[in-house]
C-alpha positions as CSV (number, residue, x, y, z in Angstrom):
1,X,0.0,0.0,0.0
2,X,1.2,3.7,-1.1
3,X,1.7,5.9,1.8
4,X,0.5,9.4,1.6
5,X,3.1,11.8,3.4
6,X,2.6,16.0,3.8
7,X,5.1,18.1,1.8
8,X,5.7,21.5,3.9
9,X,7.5,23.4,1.2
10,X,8.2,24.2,-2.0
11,X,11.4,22.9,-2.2
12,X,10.4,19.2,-0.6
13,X,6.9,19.0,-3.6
14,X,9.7,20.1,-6.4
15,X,12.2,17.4,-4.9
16,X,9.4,14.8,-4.6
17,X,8.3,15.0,-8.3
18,X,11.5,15.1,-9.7
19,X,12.4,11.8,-7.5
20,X,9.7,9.5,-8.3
21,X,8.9,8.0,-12.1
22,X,5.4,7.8,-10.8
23,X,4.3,11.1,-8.3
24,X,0.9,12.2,-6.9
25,X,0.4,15.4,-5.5
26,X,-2.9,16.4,-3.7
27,X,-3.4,19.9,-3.0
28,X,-5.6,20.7,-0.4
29,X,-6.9,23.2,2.4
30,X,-7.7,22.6,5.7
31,X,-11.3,24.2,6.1
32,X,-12.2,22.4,2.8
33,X,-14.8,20.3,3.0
34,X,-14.8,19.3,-0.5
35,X,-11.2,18.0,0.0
36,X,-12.0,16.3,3.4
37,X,-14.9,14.2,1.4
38,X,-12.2,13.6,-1.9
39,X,-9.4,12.4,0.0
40,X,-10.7,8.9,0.8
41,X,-11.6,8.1,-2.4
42,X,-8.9,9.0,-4.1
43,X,-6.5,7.0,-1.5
44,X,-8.6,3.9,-2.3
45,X,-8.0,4.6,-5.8
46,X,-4.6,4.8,-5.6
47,X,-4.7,1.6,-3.5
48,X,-5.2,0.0,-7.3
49,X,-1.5,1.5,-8.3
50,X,1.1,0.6,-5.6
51,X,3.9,1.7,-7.9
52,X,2.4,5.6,-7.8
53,X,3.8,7.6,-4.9
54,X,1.8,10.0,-2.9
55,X,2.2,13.4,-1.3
56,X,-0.4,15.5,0.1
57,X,0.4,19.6,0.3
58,X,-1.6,21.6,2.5
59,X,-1.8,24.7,0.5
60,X,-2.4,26.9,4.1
61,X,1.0,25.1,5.1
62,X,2.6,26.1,1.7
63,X,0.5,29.0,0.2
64,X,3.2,29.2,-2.4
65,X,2.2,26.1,-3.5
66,X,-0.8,28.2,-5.4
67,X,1.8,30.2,-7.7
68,X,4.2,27.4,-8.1
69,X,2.0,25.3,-9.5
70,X,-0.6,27.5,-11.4
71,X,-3.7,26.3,-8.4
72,X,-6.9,28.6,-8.8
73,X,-8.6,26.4,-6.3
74,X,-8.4,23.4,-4.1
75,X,-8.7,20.3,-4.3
76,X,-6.6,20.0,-6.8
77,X,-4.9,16.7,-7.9
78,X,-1.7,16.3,-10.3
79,X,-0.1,12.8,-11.8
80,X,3.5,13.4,-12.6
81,X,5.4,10.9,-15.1
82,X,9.2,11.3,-15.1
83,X,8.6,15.2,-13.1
84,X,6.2,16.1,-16.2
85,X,2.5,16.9,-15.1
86,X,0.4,14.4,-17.3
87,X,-2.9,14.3,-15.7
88,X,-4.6,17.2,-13.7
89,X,-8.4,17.3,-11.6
90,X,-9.5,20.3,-9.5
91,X,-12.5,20.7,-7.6
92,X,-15.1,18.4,-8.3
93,X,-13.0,15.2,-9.4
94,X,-15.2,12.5,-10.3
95,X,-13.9,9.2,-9.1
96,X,-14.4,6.7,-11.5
97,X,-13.5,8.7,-14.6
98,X,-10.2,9.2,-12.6
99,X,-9.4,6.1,-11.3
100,X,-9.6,4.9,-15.5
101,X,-7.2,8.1,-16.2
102,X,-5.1,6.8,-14.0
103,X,-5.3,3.1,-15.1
104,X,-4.3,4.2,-18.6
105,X,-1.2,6.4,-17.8
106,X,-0.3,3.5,-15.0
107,X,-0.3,0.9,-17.9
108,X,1.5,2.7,-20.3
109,X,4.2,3.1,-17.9
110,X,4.7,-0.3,-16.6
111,X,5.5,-1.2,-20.2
């Protein structure tokens, strides 16, 4: 099972992507409700890919996170492939039409 650890600056999110083939970054708040109800699901998503590594940023934490990474609004969820961003969410993120975005650039890489 994929662990989800907090990032706490910009540094350790920019270190993280660029040390993983497979990164996740979730981008959250901590009065969001929206990313309270998200995160669950999308861990049990990314239960299916155990090759993916996680990261959580709390963006009141690291409010640079917002400019550094172009964020209008939280949640906001970014797949990295080799440090390039292939797959972004924000907002409302439906689940299963992620979890099959996720299955296709998961298989592709494992080839």
């Amino acid at each position: 099972m994929n662990v989800m650890n907090e990032l706490f600056s910009i540094e350790e999110v920019d270190d993280f992507v660029s040390n993983h083939h497979l990164a996740f970054l979730y981008i959250s708040r901590t009065n969001c409700s929206v990313c309270h109800a998200l995160l669950p699901k999308i861990k049990e998503v990314m239960g299916d890919f155990p090759k993916i590594q996680l990261s959580l940023v709390n963006a009141d934490h690291v409010p640079a996170i917002a400019g550094h990474l172009s964020i209008f609004t939280v949640p906001v969820i970014i797949l990295y492939v080799d440090g390039k961003e292939i797959l972004r969410e924000a907002r409302f993120v439906h689940v299963e039409q992620f979890r099959e975005k996720v299955k296709k650039v998961y298989s592709l890489t494992q080839q």
